[in-house]
C-alpha positions as CSV (number, residue, x, y, z in Angstrom):
1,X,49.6,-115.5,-3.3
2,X,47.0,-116.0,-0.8
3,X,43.7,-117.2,-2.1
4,X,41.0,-115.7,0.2
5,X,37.3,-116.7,0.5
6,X,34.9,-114.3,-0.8
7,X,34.1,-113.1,2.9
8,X,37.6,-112.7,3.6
9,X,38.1,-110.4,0.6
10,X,34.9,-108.4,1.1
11,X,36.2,-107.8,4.5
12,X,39.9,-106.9,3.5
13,X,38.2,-104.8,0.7
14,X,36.7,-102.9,3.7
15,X,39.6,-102.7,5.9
16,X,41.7,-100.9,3.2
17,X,39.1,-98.8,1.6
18,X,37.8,-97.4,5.2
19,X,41.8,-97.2,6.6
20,X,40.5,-99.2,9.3
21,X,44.3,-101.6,8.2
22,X,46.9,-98.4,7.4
23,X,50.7,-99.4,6.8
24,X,53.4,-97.7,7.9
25,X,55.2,-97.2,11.1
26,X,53.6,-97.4,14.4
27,X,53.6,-97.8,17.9
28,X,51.1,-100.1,20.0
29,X,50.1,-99.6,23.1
30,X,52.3,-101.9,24.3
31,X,55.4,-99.9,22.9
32,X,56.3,-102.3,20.9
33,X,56.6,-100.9,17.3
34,X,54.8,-102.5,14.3
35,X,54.5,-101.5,10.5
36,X,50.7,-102.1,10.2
37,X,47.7,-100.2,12.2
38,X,44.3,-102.1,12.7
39,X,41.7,-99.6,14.1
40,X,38.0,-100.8,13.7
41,X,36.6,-97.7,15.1
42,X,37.5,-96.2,11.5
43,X,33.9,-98.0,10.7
44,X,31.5,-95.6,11.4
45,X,29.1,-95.8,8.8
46,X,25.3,-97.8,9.1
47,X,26.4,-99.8,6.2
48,X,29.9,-100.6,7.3
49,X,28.1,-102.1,10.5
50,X,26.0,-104.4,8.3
51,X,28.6,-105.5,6.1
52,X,30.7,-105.9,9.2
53,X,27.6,-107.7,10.7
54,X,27.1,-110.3,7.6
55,X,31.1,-111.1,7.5
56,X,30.9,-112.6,11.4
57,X,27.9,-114.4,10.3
58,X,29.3,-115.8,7.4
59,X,32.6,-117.3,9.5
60,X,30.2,-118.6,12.4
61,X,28.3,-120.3,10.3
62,X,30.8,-121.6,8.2
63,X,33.2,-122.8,11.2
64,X,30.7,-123.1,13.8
65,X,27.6,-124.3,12.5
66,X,23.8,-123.3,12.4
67,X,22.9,-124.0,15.7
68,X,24.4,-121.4,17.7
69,X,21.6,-119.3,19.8
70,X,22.8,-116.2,21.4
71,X,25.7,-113.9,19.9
72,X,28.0,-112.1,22.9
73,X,30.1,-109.1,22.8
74,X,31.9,-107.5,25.4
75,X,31.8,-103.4,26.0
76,X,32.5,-101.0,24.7
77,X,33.4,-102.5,20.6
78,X,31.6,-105.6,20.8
79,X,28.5,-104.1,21.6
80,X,27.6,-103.1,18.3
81,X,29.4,-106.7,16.2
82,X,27.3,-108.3,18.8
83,X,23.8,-106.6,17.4
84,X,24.9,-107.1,13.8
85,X,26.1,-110.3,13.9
86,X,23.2,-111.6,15.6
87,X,21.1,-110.0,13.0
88,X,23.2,-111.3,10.3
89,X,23.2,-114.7,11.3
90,X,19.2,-114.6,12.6
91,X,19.0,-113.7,8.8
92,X,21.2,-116.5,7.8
93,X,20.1,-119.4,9.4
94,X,15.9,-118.3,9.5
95,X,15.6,-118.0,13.2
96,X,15.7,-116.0,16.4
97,X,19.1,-115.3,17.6
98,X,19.6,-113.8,20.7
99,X,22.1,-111.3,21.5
100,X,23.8,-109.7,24.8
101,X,26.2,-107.6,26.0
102,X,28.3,-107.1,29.2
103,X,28.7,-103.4,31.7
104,X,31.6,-102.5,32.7
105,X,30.8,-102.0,36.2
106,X,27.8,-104.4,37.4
107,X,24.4,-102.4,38.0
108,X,22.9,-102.7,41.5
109,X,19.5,-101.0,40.3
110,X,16.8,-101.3,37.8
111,X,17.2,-104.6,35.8
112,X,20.7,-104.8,37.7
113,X,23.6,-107.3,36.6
114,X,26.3,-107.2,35.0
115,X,24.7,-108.3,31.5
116,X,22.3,-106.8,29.5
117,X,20.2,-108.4,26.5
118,X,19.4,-112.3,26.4
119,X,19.5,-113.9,29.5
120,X,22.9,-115.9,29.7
121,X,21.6,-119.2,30.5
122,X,23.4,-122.4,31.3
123,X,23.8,-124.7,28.1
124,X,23.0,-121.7,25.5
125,X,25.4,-122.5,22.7
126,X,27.0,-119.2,22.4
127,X,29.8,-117.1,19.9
128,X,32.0,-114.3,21.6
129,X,32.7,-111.6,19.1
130,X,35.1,-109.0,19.7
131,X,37.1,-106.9,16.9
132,X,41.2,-107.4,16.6
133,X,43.6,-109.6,18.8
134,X,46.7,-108.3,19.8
135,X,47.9,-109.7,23.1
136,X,44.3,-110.8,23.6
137,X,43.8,-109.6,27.6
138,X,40.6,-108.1,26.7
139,X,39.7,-111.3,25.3
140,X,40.9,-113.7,28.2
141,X,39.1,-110.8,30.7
142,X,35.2,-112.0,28.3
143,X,35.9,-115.7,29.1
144,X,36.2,-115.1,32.0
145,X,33.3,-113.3,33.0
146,X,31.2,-115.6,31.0
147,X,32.3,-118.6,32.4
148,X,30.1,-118.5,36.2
149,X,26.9,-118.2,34.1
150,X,27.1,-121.8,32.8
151,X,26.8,-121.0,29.0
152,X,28.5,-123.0,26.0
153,X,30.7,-121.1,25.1
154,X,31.2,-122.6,21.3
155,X,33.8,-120.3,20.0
156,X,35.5,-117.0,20.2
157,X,35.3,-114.8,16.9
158,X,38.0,-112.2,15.7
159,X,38.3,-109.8,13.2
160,X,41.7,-109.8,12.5
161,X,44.5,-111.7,14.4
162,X,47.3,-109.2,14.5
163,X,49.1,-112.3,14.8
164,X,51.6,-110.7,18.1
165,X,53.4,-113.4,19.8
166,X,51.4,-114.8,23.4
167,X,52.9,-113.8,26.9
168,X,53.8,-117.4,27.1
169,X,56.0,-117.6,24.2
170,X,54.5,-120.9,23.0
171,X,52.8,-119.3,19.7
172,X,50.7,-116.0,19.0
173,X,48.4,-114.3,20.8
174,X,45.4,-116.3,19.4
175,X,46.9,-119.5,19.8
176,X,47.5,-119.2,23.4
177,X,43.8,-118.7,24.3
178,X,42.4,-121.3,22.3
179,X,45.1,-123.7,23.4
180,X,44.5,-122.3,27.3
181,X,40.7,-122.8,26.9
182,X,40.4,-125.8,24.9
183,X,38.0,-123.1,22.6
184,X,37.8,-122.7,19.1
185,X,39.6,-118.8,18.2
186,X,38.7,-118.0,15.0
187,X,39.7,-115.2,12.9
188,X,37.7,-113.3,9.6
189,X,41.3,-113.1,8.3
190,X,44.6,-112.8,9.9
191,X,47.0,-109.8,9.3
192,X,49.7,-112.8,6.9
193,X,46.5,-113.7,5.1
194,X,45.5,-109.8,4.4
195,X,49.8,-109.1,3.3
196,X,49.7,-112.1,1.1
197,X,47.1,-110.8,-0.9
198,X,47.6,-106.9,-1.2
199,X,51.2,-107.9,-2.3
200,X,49.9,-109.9,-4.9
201,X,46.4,-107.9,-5.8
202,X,45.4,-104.4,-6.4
203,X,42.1,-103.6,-4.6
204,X,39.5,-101.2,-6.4
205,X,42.6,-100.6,-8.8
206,X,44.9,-99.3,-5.7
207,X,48.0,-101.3,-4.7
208,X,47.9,-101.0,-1.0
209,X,51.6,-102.8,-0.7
210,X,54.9,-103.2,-2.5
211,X,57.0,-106.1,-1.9
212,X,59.5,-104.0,0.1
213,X,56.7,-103.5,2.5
214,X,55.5,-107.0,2.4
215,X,58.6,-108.1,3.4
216,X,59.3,-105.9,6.3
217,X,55.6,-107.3,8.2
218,X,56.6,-110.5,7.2
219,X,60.0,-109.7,9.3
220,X,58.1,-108.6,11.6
221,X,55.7,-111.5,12.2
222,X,59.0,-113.9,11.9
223,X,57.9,-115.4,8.7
């Protein structure tokens, strides 16, 4: 049985009760078929967003620190983790927190750039936030783009690791980019960490998984 922090099991209570984390049988993008579905764009909801919002905050601080200035999140999803986590945090730790945000295309007009918010200065101890890791391109693509401006960049932030194996075959996803970029990946809960415990506990008095099932993502994962 996995024994989850209060802010992991808030989240995973949200992920199951807003079917943002379905089970079944699907196929990813990639084509590659797996028996779980993570889709935070099932959190449409003001509150979800807060609650969303005060779970980041709650993993920064606790694995990062308090001293973390300026919250980043790439377009189009990490736009609005970016806001709430800032806001979280800001509330958190009793100060300003900046936050920013990248365009898809840069702007060669008006405030121009190719970020918008806080200005990404060199030295600004910074958090990337960005919503689930599967074979983490779109995450690679962020460090990237940040790294001209000079920023420290602190730590990468997740909300689940679907826990897929990297293109390198040396570990998952997740493990790849931290190990690539000597940079801290860290995730509100991983998709063993979430099986572990709907296997073992009911959530608002509905059993989300039976052994059976636990079994086959475990199979599926290699464990």
């Amino acid at each position: 049985m996995s024994n989850l922090s209060d802010v992991q099991a808030e989240f995973l209570q949200l992920l199951v009760s807003s079917e943002a984390l379905r089970f079944g049988s699907f196929t990813l993008k990639s084509g590659r078929m797996s028996p779980y579905f993570v889709n935070t764009g099932a959190f449409h909801h003001g509150g979800d967003l807060g609650r969303i919002g005060r779970c980041y905050a709650a993993i920064i601080r606790e694995r990062i620190g308090d001293d973390v200035d300026l919250i980043f999140g790439p377009a189009y999803k990490g736009i609005p983790l970016a806001l709430a986590t800032a806001a979280a945090y800001e509330e958190l730790i009793g100060r300003p927190v900046a936050w920013c945000y990248d365009r898809k295309e840069a702007k060669d007009h008006g405030d121009g750039g190719s970020f918008v918010g806080a200005p990404l200065t060199a030295g600004t101890k910074t958090v990337l936030v960005d919503d689930v890791l599967t074979a983490g391109t779109a995450l690679r693509e962020s460090i990237a783009k940040l790294a001209p401006t000079g920023i420290n960049l602190a730590a990468a932030v997740i909300s689940v690791d679907r826990q897929e194996p990297g293109p390198k075959g040396t570990g998952t996803a997740r493990e790849e980019i931290a190990a690539d970029h000597a940079l801290p990946v860290e995730a509100i809960i991983t998709i063993s960490e979430a099986v572990d415990y709907l296997e073992a506990n009911a959530v608002n008095g509905v059993r989300y998984l039976d052994a059976d099932q636990a079994a086959t993502i475990r199979a599926h994962l290699g464990r």
